[in-house]
Backbone as CSV, one residue per row, in Angstrom:
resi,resn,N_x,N_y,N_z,CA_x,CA_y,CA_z,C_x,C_y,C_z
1,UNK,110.445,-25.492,-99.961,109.634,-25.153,-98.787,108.195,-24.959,-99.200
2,UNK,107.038,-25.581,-98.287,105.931,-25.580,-98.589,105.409,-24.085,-98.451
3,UNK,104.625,-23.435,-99.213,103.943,-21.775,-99.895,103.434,-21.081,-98.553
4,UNK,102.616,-22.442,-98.021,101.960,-22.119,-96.970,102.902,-21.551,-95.507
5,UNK,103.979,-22.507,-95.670,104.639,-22.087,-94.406,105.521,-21.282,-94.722
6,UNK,106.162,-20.944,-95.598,107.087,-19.872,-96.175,106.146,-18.278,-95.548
7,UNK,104.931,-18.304,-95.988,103.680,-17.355,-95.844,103.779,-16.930,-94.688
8,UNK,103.323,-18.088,-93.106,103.688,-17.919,-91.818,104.279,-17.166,-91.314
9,UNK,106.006,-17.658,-92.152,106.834,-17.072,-91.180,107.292,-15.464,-91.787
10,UNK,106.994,-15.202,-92.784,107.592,-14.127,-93.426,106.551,-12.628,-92.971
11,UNK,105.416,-12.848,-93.221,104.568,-11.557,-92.780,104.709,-11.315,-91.523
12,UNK,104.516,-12.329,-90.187,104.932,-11.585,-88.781,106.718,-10.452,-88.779
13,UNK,107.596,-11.278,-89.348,108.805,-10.433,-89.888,108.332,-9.257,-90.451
14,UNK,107.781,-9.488,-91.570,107.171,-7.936,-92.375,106.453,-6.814,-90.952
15,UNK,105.677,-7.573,-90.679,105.280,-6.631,-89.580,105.814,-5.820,-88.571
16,UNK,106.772,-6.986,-88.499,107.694,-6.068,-86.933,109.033,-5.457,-87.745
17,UNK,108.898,-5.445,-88.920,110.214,-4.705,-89.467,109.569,-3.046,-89.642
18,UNK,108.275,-2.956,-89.573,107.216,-1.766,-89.888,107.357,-0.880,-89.202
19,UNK,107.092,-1.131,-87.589,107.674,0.104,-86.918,108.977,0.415,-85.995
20,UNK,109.798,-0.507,-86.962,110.867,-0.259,-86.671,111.846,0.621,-87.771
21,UNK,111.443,0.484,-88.964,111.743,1.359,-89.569,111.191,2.840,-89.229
22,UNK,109.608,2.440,-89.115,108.941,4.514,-88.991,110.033,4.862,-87.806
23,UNK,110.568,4.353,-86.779,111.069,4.603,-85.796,112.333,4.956,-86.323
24,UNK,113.093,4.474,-87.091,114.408,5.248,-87.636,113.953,6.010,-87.999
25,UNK,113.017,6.014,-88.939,112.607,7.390,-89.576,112.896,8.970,-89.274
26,UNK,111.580,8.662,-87.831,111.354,9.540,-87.042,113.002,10.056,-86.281
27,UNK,112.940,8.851,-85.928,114.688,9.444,-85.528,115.838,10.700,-86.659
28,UNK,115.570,9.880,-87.570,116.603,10.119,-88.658,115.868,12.066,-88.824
29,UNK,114.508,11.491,-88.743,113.733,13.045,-89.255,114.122,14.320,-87.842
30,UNK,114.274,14.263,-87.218,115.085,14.922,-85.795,116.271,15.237,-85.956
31,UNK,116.947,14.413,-86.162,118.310,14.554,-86.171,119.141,15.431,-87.711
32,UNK,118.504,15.218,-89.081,118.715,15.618,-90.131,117.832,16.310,-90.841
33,UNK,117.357,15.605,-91.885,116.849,15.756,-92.696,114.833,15.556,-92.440
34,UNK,113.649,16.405,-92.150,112.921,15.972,-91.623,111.897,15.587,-93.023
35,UNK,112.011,16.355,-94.118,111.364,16.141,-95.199,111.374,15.094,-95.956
36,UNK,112.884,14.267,-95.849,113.133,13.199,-96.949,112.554,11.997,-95.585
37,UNK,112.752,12.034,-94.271,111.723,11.241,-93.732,110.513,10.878,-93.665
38,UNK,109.993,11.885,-93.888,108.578,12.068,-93.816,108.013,11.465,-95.487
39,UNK,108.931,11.964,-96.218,108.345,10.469,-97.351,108.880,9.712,-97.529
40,UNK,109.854,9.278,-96.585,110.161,7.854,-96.375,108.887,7.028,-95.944
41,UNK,108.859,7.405,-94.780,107.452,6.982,-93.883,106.265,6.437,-94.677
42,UNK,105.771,7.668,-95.575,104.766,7.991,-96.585,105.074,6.489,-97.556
43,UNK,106.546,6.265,-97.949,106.412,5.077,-99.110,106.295,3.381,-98.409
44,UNK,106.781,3.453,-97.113,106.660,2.385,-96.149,105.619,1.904,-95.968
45,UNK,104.661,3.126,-95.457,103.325,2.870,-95.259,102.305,2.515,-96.303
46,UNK,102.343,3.035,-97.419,101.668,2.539,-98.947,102.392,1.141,-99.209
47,UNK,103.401,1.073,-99.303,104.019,-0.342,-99.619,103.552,-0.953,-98.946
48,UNK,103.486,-1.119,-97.162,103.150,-1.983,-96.287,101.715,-2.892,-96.905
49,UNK,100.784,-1.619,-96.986,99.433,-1.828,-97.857,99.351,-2.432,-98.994
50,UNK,100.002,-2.474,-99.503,99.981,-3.081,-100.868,100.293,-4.973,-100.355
51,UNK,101.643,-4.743,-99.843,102.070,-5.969,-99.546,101.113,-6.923,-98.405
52,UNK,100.259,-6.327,-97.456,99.317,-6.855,-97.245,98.638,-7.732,-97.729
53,UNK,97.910,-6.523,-98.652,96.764,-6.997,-99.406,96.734,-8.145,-100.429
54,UNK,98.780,-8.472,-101.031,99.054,-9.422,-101.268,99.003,-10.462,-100.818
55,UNK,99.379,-10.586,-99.684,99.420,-11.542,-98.697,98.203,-11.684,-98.366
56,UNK,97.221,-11.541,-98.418,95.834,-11.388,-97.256,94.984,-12.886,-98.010
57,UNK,95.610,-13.379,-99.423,94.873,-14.720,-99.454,96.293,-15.841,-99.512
58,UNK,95.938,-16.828,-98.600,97.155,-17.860,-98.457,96.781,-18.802,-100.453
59,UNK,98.216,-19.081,-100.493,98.471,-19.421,-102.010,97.503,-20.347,-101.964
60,UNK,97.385,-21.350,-101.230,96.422,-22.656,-101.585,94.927,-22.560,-101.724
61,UNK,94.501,-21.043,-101.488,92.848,-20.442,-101.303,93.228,-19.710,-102.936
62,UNK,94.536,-19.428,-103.504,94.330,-19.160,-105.034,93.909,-19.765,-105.947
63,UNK,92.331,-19.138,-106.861,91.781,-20.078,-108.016,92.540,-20.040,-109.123
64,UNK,92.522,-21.584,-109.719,93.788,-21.145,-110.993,92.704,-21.107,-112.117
65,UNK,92.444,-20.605,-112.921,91.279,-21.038,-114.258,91.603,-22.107,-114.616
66,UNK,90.875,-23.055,-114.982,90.816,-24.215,-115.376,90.918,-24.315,-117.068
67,UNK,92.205,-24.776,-117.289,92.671,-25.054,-119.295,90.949,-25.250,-120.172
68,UNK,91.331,-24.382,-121.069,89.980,-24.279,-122.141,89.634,-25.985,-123.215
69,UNK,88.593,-26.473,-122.445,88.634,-27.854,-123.014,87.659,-27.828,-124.348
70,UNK,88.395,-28.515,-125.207,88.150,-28.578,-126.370,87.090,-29.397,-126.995
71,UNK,85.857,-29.465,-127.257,85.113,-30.862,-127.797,85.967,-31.291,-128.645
72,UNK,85.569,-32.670,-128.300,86.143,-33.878,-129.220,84.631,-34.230,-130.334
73,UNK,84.698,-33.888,-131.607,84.004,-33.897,-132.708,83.619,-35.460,-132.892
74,UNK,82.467,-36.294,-133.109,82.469,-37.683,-133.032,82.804,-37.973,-134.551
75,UNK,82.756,-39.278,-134.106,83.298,-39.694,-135.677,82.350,-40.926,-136.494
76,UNK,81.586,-40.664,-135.134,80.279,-42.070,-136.293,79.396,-41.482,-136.650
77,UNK,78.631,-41.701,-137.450,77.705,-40.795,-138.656,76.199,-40.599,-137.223
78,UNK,75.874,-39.220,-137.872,74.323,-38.576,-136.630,73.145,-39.737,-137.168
79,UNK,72.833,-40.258,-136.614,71.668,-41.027,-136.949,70.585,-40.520,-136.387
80,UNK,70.122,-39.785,-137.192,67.974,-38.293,-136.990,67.247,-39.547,-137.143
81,UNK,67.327,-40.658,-137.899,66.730,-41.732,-138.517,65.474,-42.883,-137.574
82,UNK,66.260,-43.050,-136.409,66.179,-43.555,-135.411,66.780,-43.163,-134.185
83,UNK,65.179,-43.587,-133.499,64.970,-43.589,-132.032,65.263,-44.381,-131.306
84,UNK,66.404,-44.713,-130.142,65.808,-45.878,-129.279,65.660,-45.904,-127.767
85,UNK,65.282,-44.461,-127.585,64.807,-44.324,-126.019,63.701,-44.621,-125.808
86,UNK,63.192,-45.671,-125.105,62.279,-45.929,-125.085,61.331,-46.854,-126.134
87,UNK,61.548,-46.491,-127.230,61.004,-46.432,-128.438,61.437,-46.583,-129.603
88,UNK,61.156,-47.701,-130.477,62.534,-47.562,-131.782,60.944,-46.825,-132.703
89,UNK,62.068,-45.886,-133.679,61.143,-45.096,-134.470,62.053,-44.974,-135.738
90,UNK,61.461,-45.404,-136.852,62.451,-45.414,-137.787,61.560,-44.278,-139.150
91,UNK,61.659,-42.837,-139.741,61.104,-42.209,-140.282,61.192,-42.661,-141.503
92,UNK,62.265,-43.154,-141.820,62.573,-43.353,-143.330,61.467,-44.776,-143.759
93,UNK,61.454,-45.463,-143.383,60.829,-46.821,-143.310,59.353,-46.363,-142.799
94,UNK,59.053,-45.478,-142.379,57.804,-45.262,-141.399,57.225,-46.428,-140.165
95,UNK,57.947,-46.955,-139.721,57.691,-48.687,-138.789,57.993,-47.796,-137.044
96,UNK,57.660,-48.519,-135.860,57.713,-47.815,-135.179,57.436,-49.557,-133.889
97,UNK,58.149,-49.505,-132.847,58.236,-50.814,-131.881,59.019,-50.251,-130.338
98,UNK,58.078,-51.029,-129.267,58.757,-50.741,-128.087,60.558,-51.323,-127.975
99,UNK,61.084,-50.453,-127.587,62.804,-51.244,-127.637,62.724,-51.932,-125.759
100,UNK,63.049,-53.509,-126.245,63.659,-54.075,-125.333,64.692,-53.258,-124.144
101,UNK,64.268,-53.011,-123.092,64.742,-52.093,-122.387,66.489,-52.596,-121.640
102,UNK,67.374,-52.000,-121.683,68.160,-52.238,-121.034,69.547,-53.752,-122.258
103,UNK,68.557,-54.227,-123.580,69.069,-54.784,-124.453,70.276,-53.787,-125.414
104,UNK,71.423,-54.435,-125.649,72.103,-54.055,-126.543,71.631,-54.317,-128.319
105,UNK,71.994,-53.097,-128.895,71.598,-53.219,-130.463,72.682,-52.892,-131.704
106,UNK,72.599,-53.502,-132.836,73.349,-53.258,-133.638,72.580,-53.535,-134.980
107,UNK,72.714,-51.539,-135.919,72.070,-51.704,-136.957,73.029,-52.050,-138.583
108,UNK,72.170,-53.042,-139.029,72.771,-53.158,-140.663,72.123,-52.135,-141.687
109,UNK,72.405,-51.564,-142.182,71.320,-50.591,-143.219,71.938,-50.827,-144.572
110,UNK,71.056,-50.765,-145.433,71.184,-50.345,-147.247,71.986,-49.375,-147.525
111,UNK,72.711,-49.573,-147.729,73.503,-48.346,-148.591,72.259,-47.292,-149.285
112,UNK,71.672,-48.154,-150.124,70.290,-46.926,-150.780,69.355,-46.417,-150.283
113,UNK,69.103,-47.494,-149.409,67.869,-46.763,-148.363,68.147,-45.017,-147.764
114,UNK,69.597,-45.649,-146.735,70.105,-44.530,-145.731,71.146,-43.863,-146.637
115,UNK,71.674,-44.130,-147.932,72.471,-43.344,-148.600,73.651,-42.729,-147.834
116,UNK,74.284,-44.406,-147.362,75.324,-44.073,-146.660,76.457,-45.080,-147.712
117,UNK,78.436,-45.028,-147.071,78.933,-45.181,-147.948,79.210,-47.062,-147.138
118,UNK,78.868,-48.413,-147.865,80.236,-49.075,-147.016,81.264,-49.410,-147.145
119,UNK,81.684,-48.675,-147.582,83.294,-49.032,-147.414,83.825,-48.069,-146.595
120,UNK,82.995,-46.962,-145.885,83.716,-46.076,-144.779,83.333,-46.978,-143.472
121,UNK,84.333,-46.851,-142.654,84.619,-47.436,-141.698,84.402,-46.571,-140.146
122,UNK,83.028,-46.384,-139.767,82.167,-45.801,-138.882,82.944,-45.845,-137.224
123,UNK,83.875,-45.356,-136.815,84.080,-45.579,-135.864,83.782,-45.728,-134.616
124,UNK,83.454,-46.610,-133.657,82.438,-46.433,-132.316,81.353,-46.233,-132.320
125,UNK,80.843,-46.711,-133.506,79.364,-46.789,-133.862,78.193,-48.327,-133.716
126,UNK,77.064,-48.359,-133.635,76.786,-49.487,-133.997,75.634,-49.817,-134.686
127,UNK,76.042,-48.668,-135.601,75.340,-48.682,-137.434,76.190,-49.171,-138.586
128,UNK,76.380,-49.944,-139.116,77.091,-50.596,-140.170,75.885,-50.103,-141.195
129,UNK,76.529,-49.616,-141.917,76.328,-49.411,-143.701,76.897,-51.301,-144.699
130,UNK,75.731,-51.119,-145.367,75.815,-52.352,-145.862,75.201,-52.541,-147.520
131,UNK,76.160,-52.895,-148.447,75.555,-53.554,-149.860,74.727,-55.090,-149.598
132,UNK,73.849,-55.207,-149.090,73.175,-56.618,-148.930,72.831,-57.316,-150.402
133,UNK,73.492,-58.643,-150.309,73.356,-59.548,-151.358,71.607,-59.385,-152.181
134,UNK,71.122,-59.972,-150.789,69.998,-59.701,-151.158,69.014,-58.244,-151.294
135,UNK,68.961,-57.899,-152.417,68.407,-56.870,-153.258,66.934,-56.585,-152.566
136,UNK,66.212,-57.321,-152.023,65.270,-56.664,-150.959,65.559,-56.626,-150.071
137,UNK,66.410,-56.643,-149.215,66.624,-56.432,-148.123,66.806,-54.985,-148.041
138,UNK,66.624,-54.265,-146.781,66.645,-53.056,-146.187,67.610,-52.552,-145.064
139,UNK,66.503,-53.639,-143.905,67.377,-53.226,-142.809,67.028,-54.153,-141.625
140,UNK,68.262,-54.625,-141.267,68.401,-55.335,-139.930,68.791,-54.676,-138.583
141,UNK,67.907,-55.015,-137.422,68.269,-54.262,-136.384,68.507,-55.499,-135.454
142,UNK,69.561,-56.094,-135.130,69.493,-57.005,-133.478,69.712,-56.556,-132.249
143,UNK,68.787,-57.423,-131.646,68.843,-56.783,-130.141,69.213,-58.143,-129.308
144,UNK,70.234,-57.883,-128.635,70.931,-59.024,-127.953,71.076,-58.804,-126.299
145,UNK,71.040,-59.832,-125.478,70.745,-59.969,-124.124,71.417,-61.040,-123.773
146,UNK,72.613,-61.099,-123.119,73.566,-62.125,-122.182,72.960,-62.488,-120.597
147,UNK,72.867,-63.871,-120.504,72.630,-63.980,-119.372,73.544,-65.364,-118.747
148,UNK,73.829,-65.509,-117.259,74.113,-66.586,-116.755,73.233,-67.422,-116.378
149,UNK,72.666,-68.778,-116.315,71.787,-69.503,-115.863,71.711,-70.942,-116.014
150,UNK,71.108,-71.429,-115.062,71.854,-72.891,-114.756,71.051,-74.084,-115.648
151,UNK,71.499,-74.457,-116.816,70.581,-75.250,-117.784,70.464,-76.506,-117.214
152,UNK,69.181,-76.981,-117.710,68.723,-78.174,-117.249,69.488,-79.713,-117.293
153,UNK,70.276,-80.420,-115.945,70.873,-81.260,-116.183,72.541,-80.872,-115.640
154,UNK,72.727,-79.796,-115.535,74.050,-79.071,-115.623,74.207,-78.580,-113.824
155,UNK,75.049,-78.782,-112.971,75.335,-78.444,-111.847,76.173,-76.988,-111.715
156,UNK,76.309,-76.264,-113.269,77.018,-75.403,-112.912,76.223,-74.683,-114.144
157,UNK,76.577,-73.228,-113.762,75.707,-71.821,-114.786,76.704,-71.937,-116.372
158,UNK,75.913,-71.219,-117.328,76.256,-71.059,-118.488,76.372,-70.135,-119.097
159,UNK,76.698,-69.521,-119.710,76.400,-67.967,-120.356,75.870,-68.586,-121.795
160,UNK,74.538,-68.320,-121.771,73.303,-67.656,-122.986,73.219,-66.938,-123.417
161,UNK,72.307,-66.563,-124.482,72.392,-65.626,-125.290,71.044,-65.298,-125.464
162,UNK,69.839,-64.077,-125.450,68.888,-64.069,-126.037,68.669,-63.141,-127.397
163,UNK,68.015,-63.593,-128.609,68.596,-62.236,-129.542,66.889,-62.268,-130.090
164,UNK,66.844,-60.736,-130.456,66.005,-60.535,-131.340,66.099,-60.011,-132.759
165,UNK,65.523,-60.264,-133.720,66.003,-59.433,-134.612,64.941,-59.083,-135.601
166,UNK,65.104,-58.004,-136.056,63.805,-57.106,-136.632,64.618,-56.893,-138.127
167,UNK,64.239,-57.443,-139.164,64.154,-57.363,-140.686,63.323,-56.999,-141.757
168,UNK,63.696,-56.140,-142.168,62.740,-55.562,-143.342,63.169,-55.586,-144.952
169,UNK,62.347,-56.267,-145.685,63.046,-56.381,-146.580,61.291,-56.355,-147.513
170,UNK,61.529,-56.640,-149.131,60.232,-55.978,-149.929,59.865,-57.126,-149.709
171,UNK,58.526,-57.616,-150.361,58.290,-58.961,-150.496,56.332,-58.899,-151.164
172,UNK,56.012,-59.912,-152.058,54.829,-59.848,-152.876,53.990,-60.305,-151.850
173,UNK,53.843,-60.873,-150.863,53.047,-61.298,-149.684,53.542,-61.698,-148.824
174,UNK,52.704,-62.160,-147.785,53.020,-63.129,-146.321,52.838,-64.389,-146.985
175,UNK,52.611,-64.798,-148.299,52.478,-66.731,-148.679,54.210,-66.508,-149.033
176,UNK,54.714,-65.432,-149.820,55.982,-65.621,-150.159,56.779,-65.518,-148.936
177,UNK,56.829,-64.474,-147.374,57.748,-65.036,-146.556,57.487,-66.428,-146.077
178,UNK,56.472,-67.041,-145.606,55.859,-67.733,-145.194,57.092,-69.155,-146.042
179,UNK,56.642,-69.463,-147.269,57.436,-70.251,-148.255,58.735,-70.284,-148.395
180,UNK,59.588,-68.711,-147.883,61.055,-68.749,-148.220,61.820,-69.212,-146.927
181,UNK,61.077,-68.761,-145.648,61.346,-69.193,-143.897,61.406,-70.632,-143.869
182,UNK,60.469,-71.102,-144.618,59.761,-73.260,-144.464,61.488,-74.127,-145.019
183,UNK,61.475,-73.142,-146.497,62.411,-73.513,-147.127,64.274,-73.952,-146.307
184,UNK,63.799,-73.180,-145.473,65.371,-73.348,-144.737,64.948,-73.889,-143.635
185,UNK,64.199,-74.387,-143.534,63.629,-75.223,-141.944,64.590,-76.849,-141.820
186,UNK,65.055,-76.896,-142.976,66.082,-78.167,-143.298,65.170,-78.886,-142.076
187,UNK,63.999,-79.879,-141.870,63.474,-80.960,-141.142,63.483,-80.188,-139.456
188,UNK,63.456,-79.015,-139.460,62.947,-78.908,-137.621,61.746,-79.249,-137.439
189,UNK,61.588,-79.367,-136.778,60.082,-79.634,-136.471,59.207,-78.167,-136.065
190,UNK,58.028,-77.950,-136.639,57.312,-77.077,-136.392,56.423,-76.985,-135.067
191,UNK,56.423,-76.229,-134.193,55.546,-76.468,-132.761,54.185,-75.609,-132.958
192,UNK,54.222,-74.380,-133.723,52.898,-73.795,-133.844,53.332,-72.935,-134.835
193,UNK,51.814,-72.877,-135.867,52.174,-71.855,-136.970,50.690,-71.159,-136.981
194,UNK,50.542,-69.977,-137.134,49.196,-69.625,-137.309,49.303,-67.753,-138.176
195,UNK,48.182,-67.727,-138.984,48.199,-66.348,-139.431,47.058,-65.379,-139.160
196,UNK,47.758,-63.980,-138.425,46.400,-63.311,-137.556,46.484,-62.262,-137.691
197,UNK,45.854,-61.198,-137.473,46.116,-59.421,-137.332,46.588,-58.913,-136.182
198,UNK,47.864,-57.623,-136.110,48.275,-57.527,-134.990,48.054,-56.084,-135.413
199,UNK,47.261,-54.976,-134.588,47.107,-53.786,-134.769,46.860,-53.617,-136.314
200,UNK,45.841,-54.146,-136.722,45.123,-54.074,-138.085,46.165,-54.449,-139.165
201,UNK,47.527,-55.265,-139.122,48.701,-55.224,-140.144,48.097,-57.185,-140.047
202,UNK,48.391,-57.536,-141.104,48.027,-59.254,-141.704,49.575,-59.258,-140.825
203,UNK,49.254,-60.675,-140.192,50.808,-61.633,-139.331,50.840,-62.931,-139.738
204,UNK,52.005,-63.497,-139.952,52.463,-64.522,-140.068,53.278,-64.829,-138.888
205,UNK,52.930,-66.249,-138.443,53.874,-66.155,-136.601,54.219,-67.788,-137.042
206,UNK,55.238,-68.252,-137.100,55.597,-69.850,-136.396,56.633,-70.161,-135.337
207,UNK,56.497,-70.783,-134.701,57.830,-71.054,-133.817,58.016,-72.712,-134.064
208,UNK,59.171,-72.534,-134.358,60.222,-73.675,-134.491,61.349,-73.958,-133.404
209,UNK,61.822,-75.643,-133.262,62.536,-75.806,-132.304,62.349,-77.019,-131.770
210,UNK,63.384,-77.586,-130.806,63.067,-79.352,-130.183,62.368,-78.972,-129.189
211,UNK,61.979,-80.099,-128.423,61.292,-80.162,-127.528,62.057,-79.718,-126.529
212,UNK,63.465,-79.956,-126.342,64.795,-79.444,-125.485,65.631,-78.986,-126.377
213,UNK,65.883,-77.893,-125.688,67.303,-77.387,-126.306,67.444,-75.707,-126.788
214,UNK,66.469,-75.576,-127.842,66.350,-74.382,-128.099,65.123,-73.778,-128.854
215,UNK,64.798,-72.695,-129.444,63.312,-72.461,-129.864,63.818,-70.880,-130.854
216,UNK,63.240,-71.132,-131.877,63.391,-70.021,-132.856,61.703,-69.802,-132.918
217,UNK,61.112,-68.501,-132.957,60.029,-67.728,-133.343,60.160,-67.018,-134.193
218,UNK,59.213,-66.558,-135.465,59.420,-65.666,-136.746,57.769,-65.345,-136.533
219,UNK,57.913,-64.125,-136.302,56.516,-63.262,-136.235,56.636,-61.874,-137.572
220,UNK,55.864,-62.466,-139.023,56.251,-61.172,-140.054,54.945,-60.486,-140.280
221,UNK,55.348,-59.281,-140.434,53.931,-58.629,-141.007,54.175,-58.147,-141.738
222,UNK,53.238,-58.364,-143.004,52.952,-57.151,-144.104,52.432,-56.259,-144.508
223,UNK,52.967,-54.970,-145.095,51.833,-54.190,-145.215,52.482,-53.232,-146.659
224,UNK,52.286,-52.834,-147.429,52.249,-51.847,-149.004,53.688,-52.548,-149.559
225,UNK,53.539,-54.433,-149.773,55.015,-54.677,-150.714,55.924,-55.041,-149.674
226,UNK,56.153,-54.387,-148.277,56.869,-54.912,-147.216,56.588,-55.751,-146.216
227,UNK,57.724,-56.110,-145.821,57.776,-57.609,-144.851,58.206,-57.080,-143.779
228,UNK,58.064,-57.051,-142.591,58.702,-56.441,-141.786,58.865,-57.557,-140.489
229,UNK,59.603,-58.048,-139.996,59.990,-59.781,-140.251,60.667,-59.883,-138.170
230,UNK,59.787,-60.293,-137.430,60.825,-60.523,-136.332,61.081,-61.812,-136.155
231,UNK,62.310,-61.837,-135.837,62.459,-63.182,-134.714,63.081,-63.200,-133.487
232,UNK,63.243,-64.424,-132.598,63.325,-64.511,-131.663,63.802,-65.850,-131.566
233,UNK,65.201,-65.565,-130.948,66.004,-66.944,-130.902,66.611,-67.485,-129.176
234,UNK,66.664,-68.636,-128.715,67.675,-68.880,-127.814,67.573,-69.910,-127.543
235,UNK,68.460,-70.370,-126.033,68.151,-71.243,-125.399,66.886,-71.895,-124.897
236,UNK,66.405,-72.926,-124.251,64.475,-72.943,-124.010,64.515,-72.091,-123.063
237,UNK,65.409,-72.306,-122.156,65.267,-71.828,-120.577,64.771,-70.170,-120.740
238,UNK,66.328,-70.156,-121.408,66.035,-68.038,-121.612,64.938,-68.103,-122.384
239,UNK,64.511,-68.434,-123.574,63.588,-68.209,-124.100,62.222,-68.021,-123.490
240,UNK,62.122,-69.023,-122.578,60.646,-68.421,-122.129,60.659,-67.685,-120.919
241,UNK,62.086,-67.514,-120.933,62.225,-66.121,-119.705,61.891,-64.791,-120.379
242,UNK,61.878,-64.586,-121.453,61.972,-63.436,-122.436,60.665,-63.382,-123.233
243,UNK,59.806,-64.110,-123.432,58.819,-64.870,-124.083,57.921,-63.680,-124.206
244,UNK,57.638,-63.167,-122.823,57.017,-61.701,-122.566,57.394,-60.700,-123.002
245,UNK,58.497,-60.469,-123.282,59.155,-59.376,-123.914,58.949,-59.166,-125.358
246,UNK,59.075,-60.334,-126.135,59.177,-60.438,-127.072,57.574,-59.958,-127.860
247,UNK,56.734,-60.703,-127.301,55.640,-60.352,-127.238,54.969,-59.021,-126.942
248,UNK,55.688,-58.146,-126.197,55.051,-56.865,-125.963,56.434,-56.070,-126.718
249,UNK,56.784,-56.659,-127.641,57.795,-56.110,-128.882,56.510,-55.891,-130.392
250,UNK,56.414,-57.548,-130.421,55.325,-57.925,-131.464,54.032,-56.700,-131.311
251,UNK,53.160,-56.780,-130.292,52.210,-56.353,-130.513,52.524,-54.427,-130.107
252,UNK,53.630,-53.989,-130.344,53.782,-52.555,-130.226,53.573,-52.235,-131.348
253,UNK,54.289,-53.064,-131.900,54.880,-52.521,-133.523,53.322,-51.911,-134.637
254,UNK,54.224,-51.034,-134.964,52.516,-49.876,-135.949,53.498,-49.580,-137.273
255,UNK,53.061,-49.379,-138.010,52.984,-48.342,-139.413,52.263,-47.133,-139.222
């Protein structure tokens, strides 16, 4: 039987059983005994009160406390290191760039740099600890952007990809990235290469790519031994949908 209606029907009963007892009472107190009535009466009437006051909130208006919830302790390492609200800020490296807003990221780091372990296995994280082959290398950050859009020639949409990616690694100049980037160009064709200052740091910028199809950009700057290395990859279409972005990536970036 539901609490609520059990409730209903039972207190009007309680009630009218009330002065029907004082009424034996009183009777009983006449006829016999008038003292053991009279605290009869006396325990009826306190009980009545009590049982009231029980009754006086319906069960479903009762608050239950709510079970003591426990934090769940995380399990991927605190990264103080970096920022990316708004703003990527990296202390250890001292480098500092607007973050692509609303882009997904995933960091590679040095084991020596961040003096982390890899062979622990970071759960729900998307900082990977890393022994990189290459011995200057530091740290890779990509920033990746999915889109649908209808490529040229094609009657139906595609899913693209736009990525950026920010690399830091040591290096004796901008002639040595400059020379090691050419080296793997395996015959693309070059569309523009030029070297300029971006917020007082020496730049190296080329973009590579066909005339259709797709377009790679490498914008590096150097500054005390470091390379600090972007690029910018995709489709043409996305690419120069993003073109702006990328660009107000480039010219944020400070030491």
């Amino acid at each position: 039987m539901d609490d609520g209606f059990g409730y209903a029907i039972a207190l009007p009963l309680f009630l009218l059983l009330i002065p029907i007892s004082i009424s034996f009472l009183i009777l009983y107190a006449i006829l016999r005994d008038k003292k053991k009535s009279i605290a009869g009466i006396v325990i009826i009437v306190v009980a009545s009160w009590i049982l009231l006051n029980t009754y006086k909130q319906p069960p479903e208006e009762i608050q239950v406390a709510e079970p003591l919830q426990i934090p769940i302790l995380p399990t991927e390492p605190e990264s103080g290191q970096l920022s990316t609200e708004g703003y990527v800020y990296d202390d250890k490296l001292g480098v500092g760039f607007e973050y692509p807003d609303g882009w997904e990221f995933f960091i590679n780091v040095d084991k020596d740099v961040e003096q982390c372990d890899p062979l622990r296995d970071y759960v729900n994280s998307n900082i990977n600890c890393v022994d990189f082959p290459d011995e200057n290398m530091k740290k890779v950050i990509s920033f990746g952007k999915d889109a649908k859009i209808k490529l040229e020639g094609n009657d139906y949409e595609s899913e693209v990809s736009v990525r950026i990616e920010f690399t830091v690694k040591s290096a004796t100049d901008l002639q040595e990235v400059e020379t090691e980037f050419k080296r793997r160009l395996l015959g693309t064709p070059i569309l523009n290469e030029t070297t300029t200052s971006i917020n007082n740091i020496n730049v190296y910028d080329i973009l590579i790519g066909e005339d259709i199809g797709w377009k790679l950009r490498q914008t590096a700057f150097f500054a005390n031994g470091t390379a600090y290395i972007f690029t910018y990859s995709s489709q043409d279409e996305l690419y120069r949908m993003y073109e702006e972005t990328f660009n107000n990536t480039i010219n944020s970036f400070n030491i």
